[in-house]
C-alpha positions, 0 to 999 in steps of 0.5 A, spaced: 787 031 135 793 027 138 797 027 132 796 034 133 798 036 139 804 031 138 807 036 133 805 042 136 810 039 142 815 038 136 814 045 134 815 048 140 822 043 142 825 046 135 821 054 137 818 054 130 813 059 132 809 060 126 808 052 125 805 052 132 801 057 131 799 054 124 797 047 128 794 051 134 789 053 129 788 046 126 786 044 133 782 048 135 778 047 129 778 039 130 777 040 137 771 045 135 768 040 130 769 034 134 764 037 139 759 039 133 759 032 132 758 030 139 753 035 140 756 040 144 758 046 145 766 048 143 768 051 150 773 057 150 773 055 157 780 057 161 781 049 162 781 049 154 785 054 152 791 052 157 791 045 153 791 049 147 798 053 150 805 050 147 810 046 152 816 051 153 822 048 149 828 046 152 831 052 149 827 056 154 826 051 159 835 051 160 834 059 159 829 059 165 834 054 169 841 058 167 836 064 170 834 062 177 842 058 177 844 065 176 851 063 173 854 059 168 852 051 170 854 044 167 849 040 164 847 035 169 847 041 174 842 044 169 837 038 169 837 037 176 836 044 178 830 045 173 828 037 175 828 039 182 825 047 182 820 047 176 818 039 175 815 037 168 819 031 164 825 031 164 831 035 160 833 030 154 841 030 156 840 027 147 836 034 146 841 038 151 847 036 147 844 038 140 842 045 143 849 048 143 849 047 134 842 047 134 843 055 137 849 056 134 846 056 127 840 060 129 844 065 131 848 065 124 841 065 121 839 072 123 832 070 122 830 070 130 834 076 134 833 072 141 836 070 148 841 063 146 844 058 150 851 059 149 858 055 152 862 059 157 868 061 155 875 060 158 879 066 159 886 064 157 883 061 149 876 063 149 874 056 146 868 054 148 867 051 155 865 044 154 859 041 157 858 048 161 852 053 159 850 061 159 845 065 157 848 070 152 842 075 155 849 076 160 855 080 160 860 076 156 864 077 164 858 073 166 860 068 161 868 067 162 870 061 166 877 064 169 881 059 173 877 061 180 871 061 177 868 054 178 868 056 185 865 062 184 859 060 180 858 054 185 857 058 191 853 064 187 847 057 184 847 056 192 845 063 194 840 063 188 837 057 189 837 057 198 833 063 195 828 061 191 827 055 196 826 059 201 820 062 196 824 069 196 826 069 189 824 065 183 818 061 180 817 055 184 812 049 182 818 043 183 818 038 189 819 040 196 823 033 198 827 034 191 829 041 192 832 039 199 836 033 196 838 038 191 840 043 197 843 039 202 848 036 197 849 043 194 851 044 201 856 039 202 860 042 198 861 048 201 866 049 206 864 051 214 857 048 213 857 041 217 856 035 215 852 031 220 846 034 218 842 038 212 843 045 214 837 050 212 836 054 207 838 060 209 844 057 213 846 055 206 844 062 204 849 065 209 854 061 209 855 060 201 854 068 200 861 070 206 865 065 202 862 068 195 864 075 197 871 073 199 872 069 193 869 073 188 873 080 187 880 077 185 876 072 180 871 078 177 878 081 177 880 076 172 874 075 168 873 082 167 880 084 164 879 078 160 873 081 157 875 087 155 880 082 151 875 078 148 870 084 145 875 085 140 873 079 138 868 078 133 860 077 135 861 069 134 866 068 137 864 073 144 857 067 143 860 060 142 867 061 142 873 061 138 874 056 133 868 053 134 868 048 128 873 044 133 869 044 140 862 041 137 
């Protein structure tokens, strides 16, 4: 059953759906005999049959974070939101900085129509952005990455995530302490928010979305002149970037 249980986590890293459901099967039947022997009834009980559910894979745990962020995001920051908000086991940085290839090649394997973590692309080449992740669920303006942009989605993760620790939006089972942490150095970043001591969430709320609304225009301005250039673009290179080969 252990054995069973680690490929099950190994099928759903790679979310190879059909071989978890295979080895869902298989548990369940060793788990079913395993209680023959003892003597005891097989228990279909809800307990049972949430250590039978798969683990979500990294691809859907980044997903679930990129979401909640609400705008494209480093890897590191990916980690530290998805540490601090939902918990679990860490992202692997290893499994991270295969994923890009990995969701490339499903994409151009058709076998799956599906949301992908795909790169943020830079509006004056785009080539993929490096180490910066988006949800290929979002506009493609929503992906582009113009010269004011960073600010732009920094400012917009603050308000989401002053949001979702204040418990109006967002699914929330992470560490108060660590959201805090997450927050207050967040905050430090921004300007008008004092740095003697942390302020509150809904003091970052305010603070984050007077200068997103100031900022915002021109850079979505840029971003979405950007986009209609780049919907000329082949489907790939809208998703991964040009010259993709050249930016793994």
């Amino acid at each position: 059953m252990a054995r069973l249980r680690t490929e099950m986590r190994a099928a759903s890293e790679v979310s190879d759906t059909a071989l978890l459901i295979d080895l869902r099967s298989q548990l369940q039947s060793t788990q079913d005999h395993w209680f023959a022997l003892l003597g005891v009834p097989a228990d279909p009980s809800a307990s049972v049959m949430a250590e039978l559910r798969p683990l979500k894979s990294v691809r859907e745990r980044v997903l679930q974070t990129l979401t909640l962020i609400g705008a494209p995001a480093s890897q590191k920051t990916i980690r530290a939101v998805n540490e601090a908000f939902f918990g679990g086991t860490p992202l692997s940085s290893a499994r991270m900085a295969s994923l890009r290839r990995d969701e490339e090649r499903s994409f151009h394997s058709h076998r799956v129509v599906r949301t992908h973590v795909c790169p943020a692309l830079l509006t004056g080449s785009f080539r993929s952005a490096r180490s910066v992740l988006a949800s290929s669920a979002w506009p493609l303006h929503q992906r582009l990455l113009a010269p004011g942009t960073d600010q732009v989605n920094y400012l917009t993760m603050a308000v989401n995530l002053a949001d979702a620790a204040a418990g109006t939006a967002g699914e929330n089972h992470g560490d108060g302490d660590a959201i805090n942490a997450l927050l207050a150095s967040i905050a430090a970043n921004i300007p008008g928010l004092p740095g003697n001591k942390p302020p509150s969430a809904a003091r970052i709320r305010e603070v984050a979305q007077r200068e997103l609304d100031r900022t915002l225009p021109a850079d979505l301005e840029d971003r979405e002149q950007a986009a209609r250039i780049a919907a000329q673009l082949p489907a790939a290179d809208q998703m991964f970037g040009t010259s993709t080969s050249q930016n793994t």
